[in-house]
C-alpha positions in Angstrom: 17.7 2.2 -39.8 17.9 5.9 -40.7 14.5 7.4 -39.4 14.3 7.7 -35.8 12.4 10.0 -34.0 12.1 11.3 -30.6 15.7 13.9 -30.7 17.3 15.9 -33.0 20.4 14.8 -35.4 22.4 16.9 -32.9 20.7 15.3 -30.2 21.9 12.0 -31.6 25.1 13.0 -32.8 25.9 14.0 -29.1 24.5 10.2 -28.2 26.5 8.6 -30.4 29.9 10.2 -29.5 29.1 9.8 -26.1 29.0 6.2 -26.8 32.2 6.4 -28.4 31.0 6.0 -32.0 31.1 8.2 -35.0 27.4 6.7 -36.5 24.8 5.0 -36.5 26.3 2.2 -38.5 29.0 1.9 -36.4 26.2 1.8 -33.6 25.1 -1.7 -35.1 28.7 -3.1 -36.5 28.1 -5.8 -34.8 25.0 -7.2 -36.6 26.0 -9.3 -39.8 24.9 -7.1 -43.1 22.9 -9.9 -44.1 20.5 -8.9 -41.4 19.9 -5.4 -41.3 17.0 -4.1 -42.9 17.8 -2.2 -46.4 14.7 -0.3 -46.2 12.3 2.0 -44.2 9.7 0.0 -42.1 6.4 -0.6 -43.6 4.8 1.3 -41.4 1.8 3.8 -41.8 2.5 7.4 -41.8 1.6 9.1 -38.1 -1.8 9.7 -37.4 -3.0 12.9 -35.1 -4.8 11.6 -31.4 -8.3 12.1 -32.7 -7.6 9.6 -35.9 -6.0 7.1 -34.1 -8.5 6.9 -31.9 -11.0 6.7 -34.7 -9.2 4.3 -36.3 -8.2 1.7 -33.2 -12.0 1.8 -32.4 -13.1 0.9 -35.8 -10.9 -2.1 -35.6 -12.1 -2.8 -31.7 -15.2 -3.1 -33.2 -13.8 -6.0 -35.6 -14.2 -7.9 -32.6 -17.3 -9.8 -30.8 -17.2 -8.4 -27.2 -19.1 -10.8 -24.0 -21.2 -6.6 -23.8 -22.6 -8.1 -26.8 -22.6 -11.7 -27.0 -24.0 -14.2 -24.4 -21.4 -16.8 -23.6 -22.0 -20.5 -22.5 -18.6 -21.4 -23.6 -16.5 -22.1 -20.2 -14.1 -25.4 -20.2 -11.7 -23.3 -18.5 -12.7 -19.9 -18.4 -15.5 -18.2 -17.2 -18.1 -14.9 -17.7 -18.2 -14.4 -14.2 -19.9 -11.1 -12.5 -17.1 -9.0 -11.3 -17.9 -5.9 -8.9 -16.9 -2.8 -10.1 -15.5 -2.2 -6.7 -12.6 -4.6 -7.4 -11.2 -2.5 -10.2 -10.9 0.6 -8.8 -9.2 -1.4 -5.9 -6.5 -3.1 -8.2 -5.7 -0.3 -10.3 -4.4 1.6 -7.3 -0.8 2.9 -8.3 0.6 1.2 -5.0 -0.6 -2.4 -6.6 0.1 -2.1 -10.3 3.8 -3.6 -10.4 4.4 -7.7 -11.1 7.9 -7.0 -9.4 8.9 -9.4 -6.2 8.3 -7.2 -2.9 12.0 -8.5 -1.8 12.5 -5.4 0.6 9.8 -5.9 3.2 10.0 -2.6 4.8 8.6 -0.6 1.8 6.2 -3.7 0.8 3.8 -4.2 3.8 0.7 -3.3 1.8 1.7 -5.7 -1.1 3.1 -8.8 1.4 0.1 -8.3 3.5 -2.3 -9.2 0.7 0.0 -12.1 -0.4 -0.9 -12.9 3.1 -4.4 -12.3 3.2 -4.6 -14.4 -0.6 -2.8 -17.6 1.1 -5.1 -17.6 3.9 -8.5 -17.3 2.1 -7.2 -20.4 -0.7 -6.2 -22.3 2.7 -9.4 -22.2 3.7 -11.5 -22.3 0.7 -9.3 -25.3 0.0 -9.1 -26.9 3.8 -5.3 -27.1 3.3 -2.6 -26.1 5.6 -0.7 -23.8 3.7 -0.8 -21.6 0.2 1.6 -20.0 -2.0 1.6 -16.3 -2.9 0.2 -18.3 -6.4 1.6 -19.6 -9.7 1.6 -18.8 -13.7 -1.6 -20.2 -14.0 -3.8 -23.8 -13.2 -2.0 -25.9 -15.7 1.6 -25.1 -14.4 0.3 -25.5 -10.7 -0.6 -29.2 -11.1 1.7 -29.8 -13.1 4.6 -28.8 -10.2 2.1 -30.3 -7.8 3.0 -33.6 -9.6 6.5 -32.9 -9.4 6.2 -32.2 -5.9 4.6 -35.4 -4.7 7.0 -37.5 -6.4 9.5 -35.7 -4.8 7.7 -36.3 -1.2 7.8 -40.0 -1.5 10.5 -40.7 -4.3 8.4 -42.2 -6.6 8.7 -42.1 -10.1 5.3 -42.4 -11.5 2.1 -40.5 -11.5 -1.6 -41.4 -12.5 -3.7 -39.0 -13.4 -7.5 -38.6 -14.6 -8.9 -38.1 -18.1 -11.0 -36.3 -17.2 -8.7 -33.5 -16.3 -8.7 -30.4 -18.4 -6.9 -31.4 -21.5 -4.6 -28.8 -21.7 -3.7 -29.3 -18.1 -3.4 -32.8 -18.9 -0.6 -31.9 -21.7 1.2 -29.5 -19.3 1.8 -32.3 -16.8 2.9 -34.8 -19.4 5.5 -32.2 -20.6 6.8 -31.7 -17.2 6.9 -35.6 -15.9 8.4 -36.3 -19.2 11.2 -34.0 -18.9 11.8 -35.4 -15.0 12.1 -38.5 -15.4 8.6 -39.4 -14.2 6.2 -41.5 -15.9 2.1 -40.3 -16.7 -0.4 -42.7 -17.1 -4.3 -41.9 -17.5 -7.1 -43.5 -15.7 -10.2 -43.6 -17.5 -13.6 -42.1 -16.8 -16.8 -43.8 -16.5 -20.0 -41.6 -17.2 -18.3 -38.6 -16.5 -16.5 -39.8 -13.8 -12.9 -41.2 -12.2 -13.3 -44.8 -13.0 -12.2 -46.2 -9.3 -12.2 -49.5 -9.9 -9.2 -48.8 -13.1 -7.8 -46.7 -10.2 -7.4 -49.7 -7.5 -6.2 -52.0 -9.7 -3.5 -49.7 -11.2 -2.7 -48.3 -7.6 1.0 -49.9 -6.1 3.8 -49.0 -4.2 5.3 -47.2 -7.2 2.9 -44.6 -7.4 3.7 -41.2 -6.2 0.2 -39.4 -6.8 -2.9 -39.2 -7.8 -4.4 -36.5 -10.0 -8.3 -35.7 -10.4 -10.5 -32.6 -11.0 -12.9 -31.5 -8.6 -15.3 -30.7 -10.2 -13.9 -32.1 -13.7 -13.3 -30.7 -17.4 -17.1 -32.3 -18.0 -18.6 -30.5 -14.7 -19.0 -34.0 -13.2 -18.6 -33.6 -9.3 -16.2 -36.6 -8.3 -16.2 -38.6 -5.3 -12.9 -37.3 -3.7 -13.5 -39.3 -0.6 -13.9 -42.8 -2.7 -10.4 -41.7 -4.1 -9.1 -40.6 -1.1 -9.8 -44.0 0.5 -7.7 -45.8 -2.5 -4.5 -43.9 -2.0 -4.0 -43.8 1.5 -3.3 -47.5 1.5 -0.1 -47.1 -1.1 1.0 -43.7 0.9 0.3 -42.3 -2.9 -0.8 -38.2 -2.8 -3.7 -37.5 -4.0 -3.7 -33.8 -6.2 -7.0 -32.5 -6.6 -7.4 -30.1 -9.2 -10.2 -27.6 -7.9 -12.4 -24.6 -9.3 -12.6 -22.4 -6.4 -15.9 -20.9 -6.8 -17.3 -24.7 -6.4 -15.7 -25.2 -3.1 -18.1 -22.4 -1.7 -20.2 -25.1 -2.0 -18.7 -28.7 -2.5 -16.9 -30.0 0.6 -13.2 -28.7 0.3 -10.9 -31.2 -1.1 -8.5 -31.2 2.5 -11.3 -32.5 4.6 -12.3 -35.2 2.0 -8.1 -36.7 1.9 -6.5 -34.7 -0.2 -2.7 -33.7 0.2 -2.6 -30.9 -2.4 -5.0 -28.9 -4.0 -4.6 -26.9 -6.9 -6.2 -24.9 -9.4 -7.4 -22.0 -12.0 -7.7 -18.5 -9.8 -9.7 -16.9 -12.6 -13.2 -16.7 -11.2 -12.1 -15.1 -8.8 -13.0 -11.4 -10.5 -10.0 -12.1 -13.0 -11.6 -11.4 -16.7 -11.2 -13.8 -19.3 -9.1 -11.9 -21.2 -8.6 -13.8 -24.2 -6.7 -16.8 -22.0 -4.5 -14.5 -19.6 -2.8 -14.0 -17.5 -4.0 -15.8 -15.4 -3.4 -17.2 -11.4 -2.6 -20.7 -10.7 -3.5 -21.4 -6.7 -1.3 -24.0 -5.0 -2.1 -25.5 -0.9 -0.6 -28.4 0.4 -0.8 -29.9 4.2 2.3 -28.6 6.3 4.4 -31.4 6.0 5.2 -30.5 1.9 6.1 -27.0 3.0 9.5 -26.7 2.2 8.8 -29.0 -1.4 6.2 -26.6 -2.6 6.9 -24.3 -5.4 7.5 -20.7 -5.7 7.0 -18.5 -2.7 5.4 -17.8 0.7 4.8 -14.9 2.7 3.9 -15.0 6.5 3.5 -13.0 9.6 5.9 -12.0 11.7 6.7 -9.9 14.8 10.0 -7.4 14.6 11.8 -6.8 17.6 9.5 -4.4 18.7 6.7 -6.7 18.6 4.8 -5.3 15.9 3.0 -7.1 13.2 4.8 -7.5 10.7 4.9 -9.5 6.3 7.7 -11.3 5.1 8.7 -13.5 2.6 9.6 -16.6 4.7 10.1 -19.4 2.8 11.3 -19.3 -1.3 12.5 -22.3 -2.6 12.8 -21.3 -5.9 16.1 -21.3 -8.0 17.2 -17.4 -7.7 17.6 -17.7 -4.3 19.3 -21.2 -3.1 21.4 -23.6 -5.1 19.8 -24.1 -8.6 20.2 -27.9 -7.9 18.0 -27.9 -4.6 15.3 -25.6 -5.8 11.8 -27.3 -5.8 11.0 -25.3 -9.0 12.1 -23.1 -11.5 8.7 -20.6 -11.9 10.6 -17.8 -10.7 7.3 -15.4 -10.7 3.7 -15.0 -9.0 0.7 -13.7 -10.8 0.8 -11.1 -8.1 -1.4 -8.7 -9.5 -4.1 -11.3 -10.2 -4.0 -12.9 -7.0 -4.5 -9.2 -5.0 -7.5 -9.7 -7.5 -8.8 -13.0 -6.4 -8.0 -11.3 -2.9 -9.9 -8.3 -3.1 -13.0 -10.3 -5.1 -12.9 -13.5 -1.9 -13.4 -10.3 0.6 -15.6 -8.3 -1.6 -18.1 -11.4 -2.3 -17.4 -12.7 1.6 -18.9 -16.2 2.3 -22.4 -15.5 1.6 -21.6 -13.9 -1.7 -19.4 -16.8 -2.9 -22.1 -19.3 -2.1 -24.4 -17.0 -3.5 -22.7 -16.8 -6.7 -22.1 -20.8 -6.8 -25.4 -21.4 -5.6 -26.9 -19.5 -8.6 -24.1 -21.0 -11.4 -25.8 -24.3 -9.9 -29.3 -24.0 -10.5 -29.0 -22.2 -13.5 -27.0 -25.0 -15.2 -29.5 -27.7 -14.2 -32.5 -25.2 -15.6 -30.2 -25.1 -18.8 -29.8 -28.7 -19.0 -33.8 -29.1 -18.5 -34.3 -26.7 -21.0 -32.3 -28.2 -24.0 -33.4 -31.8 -22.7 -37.3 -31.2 -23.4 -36.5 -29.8 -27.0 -35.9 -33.2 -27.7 -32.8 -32.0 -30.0 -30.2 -33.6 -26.8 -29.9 -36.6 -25.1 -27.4 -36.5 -21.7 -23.6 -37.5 -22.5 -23.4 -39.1 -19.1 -27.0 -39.6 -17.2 -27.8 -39.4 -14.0 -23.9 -38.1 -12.9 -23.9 -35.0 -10.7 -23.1 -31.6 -11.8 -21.8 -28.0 -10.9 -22.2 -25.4 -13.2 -21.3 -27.3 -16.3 -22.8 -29.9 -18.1 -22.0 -32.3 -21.5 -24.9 -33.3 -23.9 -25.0 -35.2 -26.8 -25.9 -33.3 -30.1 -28.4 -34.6 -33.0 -26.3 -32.2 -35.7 -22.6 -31.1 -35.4 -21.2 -29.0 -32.7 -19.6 -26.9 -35.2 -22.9 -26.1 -37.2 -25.1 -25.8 -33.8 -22.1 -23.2 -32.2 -22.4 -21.4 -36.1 -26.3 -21.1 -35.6 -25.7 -19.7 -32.4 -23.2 -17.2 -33.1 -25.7 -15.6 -35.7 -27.9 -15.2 -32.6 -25.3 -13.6 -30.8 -25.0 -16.2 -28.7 -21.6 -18.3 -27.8 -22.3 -21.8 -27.7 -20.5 -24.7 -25.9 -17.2 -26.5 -26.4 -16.9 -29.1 -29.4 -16.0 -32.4 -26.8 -14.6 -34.3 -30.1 -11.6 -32.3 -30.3 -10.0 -33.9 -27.5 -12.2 -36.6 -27.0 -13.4 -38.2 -30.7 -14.9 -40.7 -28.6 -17.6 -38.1 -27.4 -18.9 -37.5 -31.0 -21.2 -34.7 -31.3 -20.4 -34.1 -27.5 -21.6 -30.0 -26.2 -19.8 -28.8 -23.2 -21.7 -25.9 -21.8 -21.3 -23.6 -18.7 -23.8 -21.4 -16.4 -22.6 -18.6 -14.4 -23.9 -16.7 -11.8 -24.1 -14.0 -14.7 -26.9 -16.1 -17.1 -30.4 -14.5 -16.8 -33.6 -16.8 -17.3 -34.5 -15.2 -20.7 -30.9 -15.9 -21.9 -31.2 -19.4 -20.8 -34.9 -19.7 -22.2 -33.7 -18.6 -26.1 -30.5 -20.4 -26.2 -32.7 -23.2 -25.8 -35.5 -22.1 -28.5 -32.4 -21.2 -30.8 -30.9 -24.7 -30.0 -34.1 -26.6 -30.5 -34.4 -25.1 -33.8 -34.2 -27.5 -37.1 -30.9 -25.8 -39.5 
């Protein structure tokens, strides 16, 4: 407590007694003895620029960097191209603040692309409307849960294992904390098993949750599921990656009342698990119950174009008792991100990009098939851009081979599934080259 730096002892003297105290113990009366520190932090002596910098890159280089390494680890997260274009765009001074635009005269530029980011998930999504975006994809289905049980006053959701687990935990912690009761439905080779769903389906159900496609890749048959709710009035939530829905049919056109999901391949990096941008869309009749914020366009009283926040249920601005949620944030910044990637790539370069994830998977799962070293975790069930097999030796000693290759290998399946022993969740991106495909297969195939 006696080595600050930064001012001279007259400096702080002059601080001090302009704070009405005579020292810097009297400064910090008001923490108990017990807890001040009796000694000078253990802290390295100062270094000069050109040191530090010597020294911080030695320990950067600690670390195994996706430059380096080639990664087929996804469940979540994904090595995804990302122009350099989109960068230089978000680093703008203008952009780089995560503070609320609440005074819209001196915000245009940051509402309009709040805007512009609402209307692109709407239609990616086929959904009505979009918020300016959540925390992340486990938070938005877990309000979209709360939401829909709040549209019909019900007190019960049912939602697929098949779900991300994580995602699955975060809307467990939420229902149980609401007074709303989580069940899971089982899947069946990879997929929502339907027939579990109809016969677990009543008029106490208030939604529905499934991934589209799902934590093992499996595209599911939103329609089928669709069909089933509608007769018990209960929503169904589909939990989407958006790069998928360049090419699966969007969720809103196939039944679904809200569609949620994981913003960050959309030109977000991975960055060691955030942050990250949760979208949120929901038909027009759950407006006012959606979470967080909404801008939209207006027209002053001049008649020109004009953003605005228009509707913000949220707790800091109405009655905390009649707030839909209490997420008082958006991942602004990443969402200008997904923004400026959606326009960067347009359509063709989103299908492109999902197109290419798609073919490549099915090349990889062809590969590691013929080395006779896999057999399929779920034959014969359709695919995006990942895909679960079934290894002859243990995940953890095929990932360590791997790793010595440079290359990151898939997700061990029997950590949250010890059902799926030996189970390999790999992904394909857009990013994957044919001779990186080729040797994790040759490097796979391999005997340890």
């Amino acid at each position: 407590m006696h080595r600050y730096s930064g001012s001279t002892a007259a400096e702080r003297e002059e601080m001090l007694r302009s704070l009405g105290f005579g020292s810097m113990e009297d400064l910090f009366a008001d923490i108990p003895e017990e807890a001040r520190l009796k000694r000078p932090l253990d802290l390295p002596a100062p270094l000069a620029e050109q040191d530090l910098v010597r020294q911080v890159s030695a320990l950067a280089a600690q670390n195994a960097s996706l430059d380096e390494y080639t990664c087929f680890l996804g469940a979540g997260a994904y090595d995804r191209f990302i122009p350099g274009l989109i960068k230089h765009l978000v680093s703008r001074q203008e952009f780089l603040t995560a503070y609320t635009p609440y005074q819209p005269e001196i915000s245009q530029g940051t509402l309009q692309s709040i805007f512009e980011y609402q209307s692109m998930i709407c239609e990616l999504t086929g959904m009505d409307v979009a918020n300016a975006s959540m925390y992340d994809g486990a938070t938005a289905l877990a309000e979209a849960a709360l939401c829909a049980c709040a549209a019909n006053r019900r007190a019960k959701v049912l939602l697929s294992a098949a779900i991300h687990p994580e995602y699955r935990k975060t809307v467990a912690a939420y229902c149980r904390f609401n007074d709303i009761a989580a069940e899971e439905i089982p899947f069946v080779n990879g997929g929502l098993d339907l027939a579990f769903l109809k016969d677990k389906l009543d008029d106490g159900i208030g939604a529905v949750l499934l991934a589209q496609p799902n934590f093992f890749g499996v595209v599911e048959d939103v329609a089928a599921a669709a069909a089933l709710t509608k007769g018990t009035k209960a929503l169904l939530i589909v939990c989407a990656d958006p790069l998928a829905l360049a090419l699966l049919e969007a969720p809103g056109r196939q039944g679904a009342d809200i569609v949620v999901g994981e913003g960050q391949a959309l030109g977000n990096n991975i960055a060691f698990g955030g942050p990250y941008v949760g979208f949120f869309a929901a038909k027009e009749k759950y407006l006012r119950r959606m979470p967080g914020r909404i801008a939209g366009l207006t027209r002053d009283v001049e008649g020109k174009r004009g953003f605005v926040l228009t509707i913000q249920t949220r707790e800091q601005h109405i009655r905390r008792q009649k707030a839909t949620s209490n997420i008082c944030s958006n991942e602004a910044l990443c969402a200008l991100t997904a923004a400026v990637y959606m326009t960067v790539m347009g359509k063709e370069g989103l299908c492109e990009a999902a197109r290419l994830s798609l073919a490549k998977a099915h090349y990889a799962y062809d590969k590691l098939l013929k080395t006779g070293r896999f057999a399929p975790l779920f034959p014969g069930a359709p695919f995006f851009s990942e895909f679960a097999l079934q290894a002859e030796e243990p995940v953890p000693e095929l990932n360590r081979r791997l790793l010595a290759q440079k290359i990151i290998g898939g997700l061990d399946l029997s950590k949250d599934y010890p059902q799926l022993e030996n189970g390999w969740l790999l992904a394909l991106t857009e990013k994957r080259s044919k001779e990186e495909i080729d040797i994790l297969a040759e490097k796979a195939g391999e005997r340890a």
